[in-house]
C-alpha beads as a LAMMPS data file, in Angstrom:
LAMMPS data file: protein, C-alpha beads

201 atoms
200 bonds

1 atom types
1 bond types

-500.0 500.0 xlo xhi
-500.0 500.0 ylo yhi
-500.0 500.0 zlo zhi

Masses

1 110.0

Atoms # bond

1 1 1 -273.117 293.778 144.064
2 1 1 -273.633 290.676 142.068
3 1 1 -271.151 289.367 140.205
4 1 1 -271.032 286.230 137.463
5 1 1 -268.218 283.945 137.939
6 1 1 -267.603 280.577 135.915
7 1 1 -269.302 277.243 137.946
8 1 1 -265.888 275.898 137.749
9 1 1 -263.828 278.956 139.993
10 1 1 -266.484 278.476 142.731
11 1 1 -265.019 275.179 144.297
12 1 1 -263.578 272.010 143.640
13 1 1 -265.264 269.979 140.337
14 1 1 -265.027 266.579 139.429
15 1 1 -266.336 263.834 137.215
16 1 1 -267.773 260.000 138.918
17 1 1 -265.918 257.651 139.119
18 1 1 -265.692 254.786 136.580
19 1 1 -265.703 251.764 138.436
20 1 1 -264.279 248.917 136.872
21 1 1 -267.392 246.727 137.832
22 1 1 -271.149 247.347 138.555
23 1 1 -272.087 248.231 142.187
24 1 1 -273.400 245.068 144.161
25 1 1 -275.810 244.744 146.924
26 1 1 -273.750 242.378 148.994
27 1 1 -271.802 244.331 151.731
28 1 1 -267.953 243.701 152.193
29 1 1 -266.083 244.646 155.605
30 1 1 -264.233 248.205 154.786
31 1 1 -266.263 248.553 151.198
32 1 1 -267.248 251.998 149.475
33 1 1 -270.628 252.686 148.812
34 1 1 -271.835 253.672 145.263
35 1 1 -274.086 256.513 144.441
36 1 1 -275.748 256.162 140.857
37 1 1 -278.061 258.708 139.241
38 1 1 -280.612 255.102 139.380
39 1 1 -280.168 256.037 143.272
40 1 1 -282.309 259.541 143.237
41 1 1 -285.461 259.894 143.814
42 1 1 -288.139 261.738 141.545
43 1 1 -287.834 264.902 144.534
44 1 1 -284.417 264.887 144.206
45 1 1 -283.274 262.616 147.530
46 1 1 -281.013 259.819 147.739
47 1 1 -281.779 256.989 149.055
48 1 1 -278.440 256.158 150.872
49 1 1 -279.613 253.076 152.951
50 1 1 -279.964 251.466 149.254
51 1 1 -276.312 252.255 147.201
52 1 1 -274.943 249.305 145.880
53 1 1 -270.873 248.313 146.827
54 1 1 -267.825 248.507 144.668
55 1 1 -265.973 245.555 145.373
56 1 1 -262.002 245.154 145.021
57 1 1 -261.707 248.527 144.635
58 1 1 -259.415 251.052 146.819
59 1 1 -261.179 253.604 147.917
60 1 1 -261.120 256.249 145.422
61 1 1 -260.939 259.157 147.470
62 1 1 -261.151 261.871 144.754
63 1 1 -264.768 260.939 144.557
64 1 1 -266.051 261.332 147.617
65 1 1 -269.038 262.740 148.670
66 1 1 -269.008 265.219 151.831
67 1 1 -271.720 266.957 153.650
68 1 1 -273.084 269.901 151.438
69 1 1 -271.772 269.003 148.467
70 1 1 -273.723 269.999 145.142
71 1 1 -274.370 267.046 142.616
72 1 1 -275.681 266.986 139.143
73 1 1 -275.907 264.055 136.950
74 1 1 -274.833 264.934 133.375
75 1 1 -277.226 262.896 131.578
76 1 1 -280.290 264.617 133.252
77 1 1 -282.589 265.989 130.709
78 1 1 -283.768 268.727 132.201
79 1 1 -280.363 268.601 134.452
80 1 1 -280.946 269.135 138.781
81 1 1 -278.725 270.105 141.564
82 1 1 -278.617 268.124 144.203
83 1 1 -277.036 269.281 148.060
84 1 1 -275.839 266.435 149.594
85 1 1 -277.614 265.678 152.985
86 1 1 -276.855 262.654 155.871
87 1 1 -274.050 261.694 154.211
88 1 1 -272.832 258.093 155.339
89 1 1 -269.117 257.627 154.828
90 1 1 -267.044 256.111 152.066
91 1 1 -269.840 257.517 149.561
92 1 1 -268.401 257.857 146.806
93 1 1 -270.176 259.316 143.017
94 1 1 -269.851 256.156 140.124
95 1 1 -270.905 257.567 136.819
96 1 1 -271.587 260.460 134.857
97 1 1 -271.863 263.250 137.305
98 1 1 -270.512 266.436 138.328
99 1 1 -269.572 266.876 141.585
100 1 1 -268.749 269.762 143.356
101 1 1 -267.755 271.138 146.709
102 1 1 -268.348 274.539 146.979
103 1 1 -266.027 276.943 148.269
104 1 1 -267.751 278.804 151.675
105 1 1 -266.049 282.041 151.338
106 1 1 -267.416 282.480 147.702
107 1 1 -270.741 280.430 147.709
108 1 1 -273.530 278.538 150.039
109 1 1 -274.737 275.298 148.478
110 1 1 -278.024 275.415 148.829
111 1 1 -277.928 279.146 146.741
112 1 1 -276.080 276.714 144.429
113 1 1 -278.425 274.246 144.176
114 1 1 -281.503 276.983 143.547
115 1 1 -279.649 279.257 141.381
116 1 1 -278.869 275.836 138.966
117 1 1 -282.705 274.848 139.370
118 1 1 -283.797 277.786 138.761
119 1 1 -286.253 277.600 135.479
120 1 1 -284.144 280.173 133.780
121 1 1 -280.606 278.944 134.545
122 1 1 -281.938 275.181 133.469
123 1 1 -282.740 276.671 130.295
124 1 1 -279.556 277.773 129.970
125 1 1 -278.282 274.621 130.991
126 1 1 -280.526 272.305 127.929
127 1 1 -278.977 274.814 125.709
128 1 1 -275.405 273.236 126.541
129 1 1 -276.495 269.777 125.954
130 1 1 -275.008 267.296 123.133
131 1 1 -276.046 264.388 121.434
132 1 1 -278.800 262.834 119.923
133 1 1 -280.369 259.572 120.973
134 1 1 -278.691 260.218 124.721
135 1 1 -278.103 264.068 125.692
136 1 1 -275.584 264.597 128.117
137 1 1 -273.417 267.613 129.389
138 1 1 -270.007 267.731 129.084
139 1 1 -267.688 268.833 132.328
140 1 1 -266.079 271.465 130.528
141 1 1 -268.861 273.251 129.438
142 1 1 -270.227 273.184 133.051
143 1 1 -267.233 274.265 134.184
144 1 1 -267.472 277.347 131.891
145 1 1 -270.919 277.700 132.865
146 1 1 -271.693 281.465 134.733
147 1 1 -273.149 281.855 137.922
148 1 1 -274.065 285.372 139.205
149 1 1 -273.037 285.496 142.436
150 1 1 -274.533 288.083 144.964
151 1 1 -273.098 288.698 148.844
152 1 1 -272.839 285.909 151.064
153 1 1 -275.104 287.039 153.283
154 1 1 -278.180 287.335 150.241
155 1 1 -276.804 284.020 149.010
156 1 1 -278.089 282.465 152.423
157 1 1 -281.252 284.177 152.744
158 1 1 -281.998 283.438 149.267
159 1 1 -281.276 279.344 150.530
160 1 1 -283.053 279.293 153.178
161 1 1 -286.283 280.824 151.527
162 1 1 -285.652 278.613 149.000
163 1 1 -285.553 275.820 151.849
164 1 1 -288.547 276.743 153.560
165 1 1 -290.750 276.995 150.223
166 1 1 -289.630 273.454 149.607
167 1 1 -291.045 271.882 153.113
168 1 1 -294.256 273.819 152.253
169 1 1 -294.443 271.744 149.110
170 1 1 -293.614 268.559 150.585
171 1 1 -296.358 268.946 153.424
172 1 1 -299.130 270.056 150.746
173 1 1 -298.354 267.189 148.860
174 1 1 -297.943 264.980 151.797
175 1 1 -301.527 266.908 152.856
176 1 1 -303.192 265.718 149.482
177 1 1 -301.758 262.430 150.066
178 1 1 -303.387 261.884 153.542
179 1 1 -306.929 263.701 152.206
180 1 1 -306.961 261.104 149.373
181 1 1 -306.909 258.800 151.507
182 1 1 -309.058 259.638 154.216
183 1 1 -311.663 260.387 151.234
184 1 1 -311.091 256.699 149.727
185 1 1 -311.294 255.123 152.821
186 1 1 -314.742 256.919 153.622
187 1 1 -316.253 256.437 150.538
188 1 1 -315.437 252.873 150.896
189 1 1 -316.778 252.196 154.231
190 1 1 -319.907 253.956 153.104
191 1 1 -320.173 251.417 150.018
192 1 1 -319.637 248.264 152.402
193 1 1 -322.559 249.807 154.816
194 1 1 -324.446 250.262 151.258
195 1 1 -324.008 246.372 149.977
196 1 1 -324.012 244.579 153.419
197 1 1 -327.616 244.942 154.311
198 1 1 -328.569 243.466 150.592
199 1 1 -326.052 240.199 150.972
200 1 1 -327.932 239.265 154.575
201 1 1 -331.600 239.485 153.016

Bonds

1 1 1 2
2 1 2 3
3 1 3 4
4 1 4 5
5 1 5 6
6 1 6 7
7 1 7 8
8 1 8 9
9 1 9 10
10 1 10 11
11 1 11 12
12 1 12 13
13 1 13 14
14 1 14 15
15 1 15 16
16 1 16 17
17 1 17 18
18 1 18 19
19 1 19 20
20 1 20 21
21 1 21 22
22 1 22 23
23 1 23 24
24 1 24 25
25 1 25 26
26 1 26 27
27 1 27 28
28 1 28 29
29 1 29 30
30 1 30 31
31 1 31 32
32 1 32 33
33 1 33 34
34 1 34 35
35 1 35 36
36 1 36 37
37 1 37 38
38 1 38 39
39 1 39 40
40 1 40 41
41 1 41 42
42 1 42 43
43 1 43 44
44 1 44 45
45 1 45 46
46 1 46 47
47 1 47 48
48 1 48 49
49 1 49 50
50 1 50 51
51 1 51 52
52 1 52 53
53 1 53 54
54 1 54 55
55 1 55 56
56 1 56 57
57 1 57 58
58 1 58 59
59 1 59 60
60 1 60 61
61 1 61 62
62 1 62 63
63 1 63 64
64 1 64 65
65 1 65 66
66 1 66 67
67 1 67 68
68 1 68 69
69 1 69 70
70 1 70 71
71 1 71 72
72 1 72 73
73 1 73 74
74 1 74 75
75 1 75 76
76 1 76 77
77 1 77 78
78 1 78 79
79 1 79 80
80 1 80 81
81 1 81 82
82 1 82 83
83 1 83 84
84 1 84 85
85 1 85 86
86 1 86 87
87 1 87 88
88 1 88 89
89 1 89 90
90 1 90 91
91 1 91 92
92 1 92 93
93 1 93 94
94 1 94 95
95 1 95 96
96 1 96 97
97 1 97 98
98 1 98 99
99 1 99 100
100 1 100 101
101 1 101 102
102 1 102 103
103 1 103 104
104 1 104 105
105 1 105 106
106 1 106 107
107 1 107 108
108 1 108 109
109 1 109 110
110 1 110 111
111 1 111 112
112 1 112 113
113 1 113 114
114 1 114 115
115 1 115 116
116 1 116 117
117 1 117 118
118 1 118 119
119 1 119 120
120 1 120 121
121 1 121 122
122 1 122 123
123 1 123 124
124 1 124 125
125 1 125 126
126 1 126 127
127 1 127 128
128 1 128 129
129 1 129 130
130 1 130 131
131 1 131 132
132 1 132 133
133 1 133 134
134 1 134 135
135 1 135 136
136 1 136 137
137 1 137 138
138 1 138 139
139 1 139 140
140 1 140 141
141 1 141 142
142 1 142 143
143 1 143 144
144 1 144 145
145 1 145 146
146 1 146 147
147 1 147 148
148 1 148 149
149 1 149 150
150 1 150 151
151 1 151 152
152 1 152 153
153 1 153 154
154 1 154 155
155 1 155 156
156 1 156 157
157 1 157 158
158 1 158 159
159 1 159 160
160 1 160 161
161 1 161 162
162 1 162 163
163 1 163 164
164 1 164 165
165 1 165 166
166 1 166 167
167 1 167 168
168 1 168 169
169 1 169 170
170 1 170 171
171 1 171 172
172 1 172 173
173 1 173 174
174 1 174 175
175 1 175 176
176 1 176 177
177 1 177 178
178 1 178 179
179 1 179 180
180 1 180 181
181 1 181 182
182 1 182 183
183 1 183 184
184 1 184 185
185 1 185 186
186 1 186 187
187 1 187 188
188 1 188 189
189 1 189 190
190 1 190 191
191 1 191 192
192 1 192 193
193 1 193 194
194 1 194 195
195 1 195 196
196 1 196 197
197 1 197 198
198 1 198 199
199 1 199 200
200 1 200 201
């Protein structure tokens, strides 16, 4: 039976953290890494050997990043869930960004994730958006936001579909990559054969 609960009754939600000054590259002894929405890439990783450093600041525990938590930056336009993957530790989220860690007995984060990518939920989503020049969503709406919910068990089989159908993409593109290149590399081979024999004569 599915059921539609609000985002915010599914785990534990919070905002970034609003550092008092800009991350830095230089590392410090003890520091806390910074994860900025600057920090994803276009496929939706994070690139964690790259966050910058907060320096002088305690570590603001309340904004930590675990294992499997689900990430969205609130400026997005259209917005993405992220799940949280090779987490190093003291990662913490600096910025505009909602951060949640699901609870297991209700939900599985990567069901999370798809069910907030999903075409029709992101619709949704851009419908909640404010402002003009900048649009942005606002951590109470989100935390309103409904998420139908069915069993646990179709949650994770939903996931890991969802999972698998993702590495297919990734090795077609990676696939189209590699046959691009085998083509250009060909083709130009065949036009250095083609010019050679007329610069010796």
């Amino acid at each position: 039976m599915t059921q539609r609960v609000a985002l915010g009754r599914l785990g534990r939600m919070r905002g970034g953290y609003l550092a008092r000054r800009s991350p830095t590259a230089r590392f410090q002894t003890g520091g806390v890494r910074a994860l900025q929405a600057s920090d994803l890439e276009r496929d939706g990783s994070i690139r964690w050997a790259d966050l910058g450093w907060l320096e002088d600041e305690t570590f603001p525990e309340k904004y930590e990043v675990s294992e499997g938590d689900v990430l969205m930056p609130l400026r997005a336009n259209p917005p993405r869930a992220i799940i949280a993957r090779g987490v190093p530790e003291r990662v913490v989220v600096v910025g505009h960004w909602a951060l949640i860690s699901p609870d297991p007995r209700l939900v599985d984060s990567g069901y999370l994730a798809w069910y907030l990518n999903h075409p029709t939920t992101t619709a949704r989503l851009q419908g909640l958006m404010r402002g003009t020049n900048l649009q942005f969503l606002s951590l109470a709406a989100l935390r309103d936001f409904e998420v139908e919910l069915p069993p646990l068990d179709l949650q994770r089989r939903i996931a890991r579909v969802n999972t698998l159908a993702q590495r297919v993409a990734q090795l077609e593109r990676q696939l189209a990559a590699a046959r691009e290149q085998f083509i250009q590399s060909i083709t130009h081979a065949a036009l250095q054969r083609a010019v050679e024999p007329e610069c010796n004569e």
